[in-house]
N, C-alpha and C positions, 0 to 999 in steps of 0.2 A: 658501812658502820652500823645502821638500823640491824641489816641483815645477821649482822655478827655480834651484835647484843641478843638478836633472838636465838639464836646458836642451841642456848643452854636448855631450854625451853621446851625449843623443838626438836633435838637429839633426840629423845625418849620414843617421841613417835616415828620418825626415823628409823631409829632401832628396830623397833614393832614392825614395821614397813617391811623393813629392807626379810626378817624372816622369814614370809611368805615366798622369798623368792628361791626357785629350783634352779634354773640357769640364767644364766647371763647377769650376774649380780653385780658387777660393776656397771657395765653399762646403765641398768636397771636403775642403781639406786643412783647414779649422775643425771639418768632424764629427770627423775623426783627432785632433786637439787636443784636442778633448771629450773624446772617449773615454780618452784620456792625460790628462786630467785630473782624468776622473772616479775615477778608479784612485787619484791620489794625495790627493785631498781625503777620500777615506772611509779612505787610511790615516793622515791626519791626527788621527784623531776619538781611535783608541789613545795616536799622539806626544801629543796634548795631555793626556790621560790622564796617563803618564810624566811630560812634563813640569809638571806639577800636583803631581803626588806630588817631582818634586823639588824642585820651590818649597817646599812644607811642611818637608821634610825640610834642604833647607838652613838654614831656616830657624831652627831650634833642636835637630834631634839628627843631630849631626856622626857620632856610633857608624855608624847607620842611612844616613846618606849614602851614607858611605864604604864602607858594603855594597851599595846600587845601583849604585855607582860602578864596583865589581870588577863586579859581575854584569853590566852593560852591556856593558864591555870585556870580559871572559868570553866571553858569550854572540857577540858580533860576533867575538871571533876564534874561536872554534870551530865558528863558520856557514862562515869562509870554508874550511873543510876540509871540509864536507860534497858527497854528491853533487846534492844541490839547487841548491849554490851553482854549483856546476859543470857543469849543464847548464844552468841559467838564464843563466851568463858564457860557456858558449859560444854560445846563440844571440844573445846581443847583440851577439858577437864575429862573427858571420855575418850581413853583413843580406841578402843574397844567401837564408840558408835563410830568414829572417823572407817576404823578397817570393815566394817559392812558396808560401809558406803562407798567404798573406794575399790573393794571388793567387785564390786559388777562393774567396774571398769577393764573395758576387752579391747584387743585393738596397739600396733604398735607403741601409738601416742599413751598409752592407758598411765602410763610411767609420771610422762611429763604434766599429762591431766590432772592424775593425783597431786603431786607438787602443785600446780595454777592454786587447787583446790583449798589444798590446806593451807597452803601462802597465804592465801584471801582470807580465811577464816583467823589464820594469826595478826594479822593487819588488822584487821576489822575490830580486834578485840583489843589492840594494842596500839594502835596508833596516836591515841592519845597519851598515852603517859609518855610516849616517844617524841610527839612535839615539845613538850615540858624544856627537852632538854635547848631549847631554841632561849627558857628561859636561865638557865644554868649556866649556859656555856656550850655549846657544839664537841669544843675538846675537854671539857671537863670531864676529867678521868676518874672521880667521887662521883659523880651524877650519873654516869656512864652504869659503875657499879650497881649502885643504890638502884636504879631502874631497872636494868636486869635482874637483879634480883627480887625485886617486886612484882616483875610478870612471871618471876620463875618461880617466887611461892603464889599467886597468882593462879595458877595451872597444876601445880604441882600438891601443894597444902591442903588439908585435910579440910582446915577453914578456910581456904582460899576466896570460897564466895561472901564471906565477912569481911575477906581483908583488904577487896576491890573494893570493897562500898567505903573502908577506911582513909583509903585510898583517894577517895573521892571527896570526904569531909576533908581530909586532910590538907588536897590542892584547891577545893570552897574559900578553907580558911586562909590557904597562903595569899590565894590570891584578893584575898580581902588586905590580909598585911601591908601585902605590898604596894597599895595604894599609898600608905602612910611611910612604909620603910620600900622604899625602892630597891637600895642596898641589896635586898632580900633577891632578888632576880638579876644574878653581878651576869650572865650573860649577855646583859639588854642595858649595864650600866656600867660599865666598867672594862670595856675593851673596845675604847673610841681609836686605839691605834690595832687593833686587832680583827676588823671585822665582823666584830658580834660573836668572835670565839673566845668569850673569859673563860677564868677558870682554870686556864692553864699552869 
C-alpha cells in the first residue's frame, strides 16, 4: 500500500532511469522495481507493528490512543524540520543528482542496486507522513490521497521545500488538537470493531 502511494512520486525517476537503458530494458527496469520494493516491504514489517498496536489500543483504551495519535503527528512533523528530512527531499528533488550517482553503478546487480538506493532515500524522506495514516485510518481512501499528493507536490513543486516545512506545522498543530479533540484522529478512535482501520 506504502509502495503504491509512492507510485506517483516515483514514476518520473523511473522514467529518467529506465532511458539510459540500451538493452534489456524490461528486465532492467523490473531489477530497479525490486530493489524499490524491496526497500518498502521490509519497512512494512515496523507499519504493521504500529498498526497492530493501534488496533489493540483503539480497541478499548481511548487514554492510550489518543497518546499515539499526538506522538505520531508529533514525531512526522518534527521529521519534516530536520536535516535528514532535507537532504533526503532534496535529492528526490533532483533526479538529474540521483542519475550521476547511480550512473557509476556497474555490475549485473547495478539495476537492483539503484532501486535499494533510491527506495531508501524515498523512505527516508517519506516515512513519516506515511505513519500519519496509522492516525487516519489504514483504509481511509481521503488520507490515502491527500498523502500522496503531498509527497508528490513535495518532490515535485517548485516550492515543494516550503511546503514540507508546512507540512510540518501543520501535523505540530494537529497533533496539538488532538489532545483536546480526539475525534480528529478517527483512525485511533473510531474503529473498535475495525482494527484501527477507520475511515472506511
Amino acid at each position: 500500500m506504502m509502495a503504491a502511494m509512492m507510485l506517483p512520486s516515483a514514476a518520473p525517476f523511473a522514467s529518467l532511469y529506465s532511458r539510459t537503458f540500451t538493452v534489456g530494458r524490461s528486465s532492467r527496469l523490473g531489477a530497479f522495481a525490486s530493489g524499490y520494493l524491496i526497500v518498502w516491504t521490509l519497512a512494512a514489517l515496523p507499519a504493521y507493528g504500529l498498526a497492530w498496536l493501534a488496533g489493540r489500543l483503539a480497541g478499548g483504551h481511548p487514554a492510550a490512543a489518543t497518546v499515539l495519535a499526538v506522538a505520531i503527528l508529533a514525531a512526522c512533523g518534527a521529521y519534516q524540520f530536520t536535516p535528514v528530512k532535507d537532504r533526503c527531499l532534496a535529492r528526490c528533488r533532483s533526479p538529474l543528482g540521483f542519475m550521476l550517482k547511480l550512473g557509476a553503478y556497474r555490475g549485473r546487480t547495478r539495476d537492483l542496486r539503484a532501486g535499494l538506493y533510491h527506495g531508501t532515500f524515498c523512505l527516508a524522506c517519506c516515512w513519516a507522513l506515511m505513519a500519519v495514516l496509522v492516525a487516519f485510518g489504514l483504509m481511509n481512501v481521503i488520507a490515502m490521497v491527500v498523502l500522496a499528493g503531498a509527497v508528490l507536490a513535495e518532490k515535485t513543486w517548485a516550492r515543494g521545500a516550503r511546503f514540507s516545512r508546512a507540512l510540518g506545522i501543520a501535523a505540530l498543530a494537529l497533533a496539538v488538537a488532538v489532545v483536546f479533540e480526539p475525534g480528529l484522529a478517527p483512525g485511533l478512535h473510531y474503529a473498535a470493531g475495525t482494527g484501527g482501520m477507520g475511515g472506511m
